[in-house]
Structures are given as structure tokens and as C-alpha cells.
N, C-alpha and C positions, 0 to 999 in steps of 0.2 A: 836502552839499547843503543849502543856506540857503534857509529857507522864508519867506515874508513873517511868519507866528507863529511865534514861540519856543517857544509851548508844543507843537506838533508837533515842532519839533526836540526839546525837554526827551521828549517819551513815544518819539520812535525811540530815544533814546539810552539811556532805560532799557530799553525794553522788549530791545533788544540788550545791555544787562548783564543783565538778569532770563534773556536765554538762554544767556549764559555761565554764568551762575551754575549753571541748571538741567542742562548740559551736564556742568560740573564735578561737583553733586552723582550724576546719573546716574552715571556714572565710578567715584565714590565707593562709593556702593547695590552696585554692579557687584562692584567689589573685596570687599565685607566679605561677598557672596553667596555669590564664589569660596572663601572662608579658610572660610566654614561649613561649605560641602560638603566640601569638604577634610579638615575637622575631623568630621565626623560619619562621612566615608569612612576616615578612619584611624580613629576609632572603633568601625566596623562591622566589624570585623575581614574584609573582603576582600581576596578573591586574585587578584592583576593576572591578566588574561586569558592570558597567555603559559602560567603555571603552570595557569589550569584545563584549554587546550588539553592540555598534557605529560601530567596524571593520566587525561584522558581516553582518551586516547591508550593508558594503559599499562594500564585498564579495558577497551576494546577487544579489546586483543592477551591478555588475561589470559581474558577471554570466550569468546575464541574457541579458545584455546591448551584449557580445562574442559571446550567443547564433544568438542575434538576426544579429549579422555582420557575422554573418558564414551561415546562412541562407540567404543573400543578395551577399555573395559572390557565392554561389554556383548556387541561378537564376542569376548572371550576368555569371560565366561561364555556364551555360548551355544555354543563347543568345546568347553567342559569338561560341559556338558550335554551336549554329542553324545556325548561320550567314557565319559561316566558310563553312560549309555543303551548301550553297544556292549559287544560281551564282551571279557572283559580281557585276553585272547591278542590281540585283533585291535587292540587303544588301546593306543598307543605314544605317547609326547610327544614334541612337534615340539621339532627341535633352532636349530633359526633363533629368531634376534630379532631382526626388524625393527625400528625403529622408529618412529615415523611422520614 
């Protein structure tokens, strides 16, 4: 587009290289952003979420697995309390082993 001044033509045409320019450097900023974090994440010794999923996962089932051996140990002491308390003709040990 020819304008009657040249000097309107001379500032769109920089001012559209000054926006490639700006674009290009944006771009630039962008990438060296990326490689930092990148760099400071392989430095932070972090654990891809997959793996903290799996540990969590095996804290869970370990939790619940302690809960459920702490509730078996306390009715086996609580039989061996009834049996202690009982006379020793009558307290006989159970031949079964369940287990949970």
C-alpha cells in the first residue's frame, strides 16, 4: 500500500520488522525458559508422577495390610487373656489357623 509520504511507508515497514524481531526474540526468552526449568528439574532430584503414584499405592496397601495385623494381634491377646483368666482343665488351644 503506497501512501502519498514515504515516511509512513518507511515506519509501517519498520515497525513490522521491529514485530518480527520481537516475535523471534519472544520465541527465543521461551526456549532458554524451557532448558532452565528443565535444568533445575533434573537437578531437583524429582520423581515423575507415575512412580510417586506406584509408592503411594504400595503405602496404602502396606497400611492397611499393619492395620489389619494389629487388629489380629490384639483378639489373639485378648484370647490368650480369656484363657489365662480360665482354669487350666477348662483352656485348651484352638487348633484352626485362619488367616485373615
Amino acid at each position: 500500500m503506497q501512501t502519498q509520504n514515504p515516511f509512513f511507508d518507511d515506519l509501517a515497514r519498520m515497525a513490522g520488522g521491529a514485530m518480527g524481531a520481537l516475535s523471534g526474540l519472544r520465541a527465543e526468552i521461551e526456549a532458554l525458559m524451557r532448558q532452565q526449568m528443565e535444568r533445575f528439574m533434573a537437578g531437583a532430584d524429582m520423581v515423575p508422577r507415575e512412580e510417586f503414584e506406584v509408592v503411594r499405592d504400595m503405602a496404602v496397601k502396606a497400611r492397611g495390610e499393619q492395620d489389619a495385623l494389629a487388629r489380629r494381634v490384639e483378639e489373639l491377646e485378648a484370647r490368650l487373656a480369656a484363657l489365662a483368666g480360665a482354669p487350666a482343665a477348662a483352656a485348651k488351644p484352638a487348633r484352626s489357623r485362619k488367616t485373615p
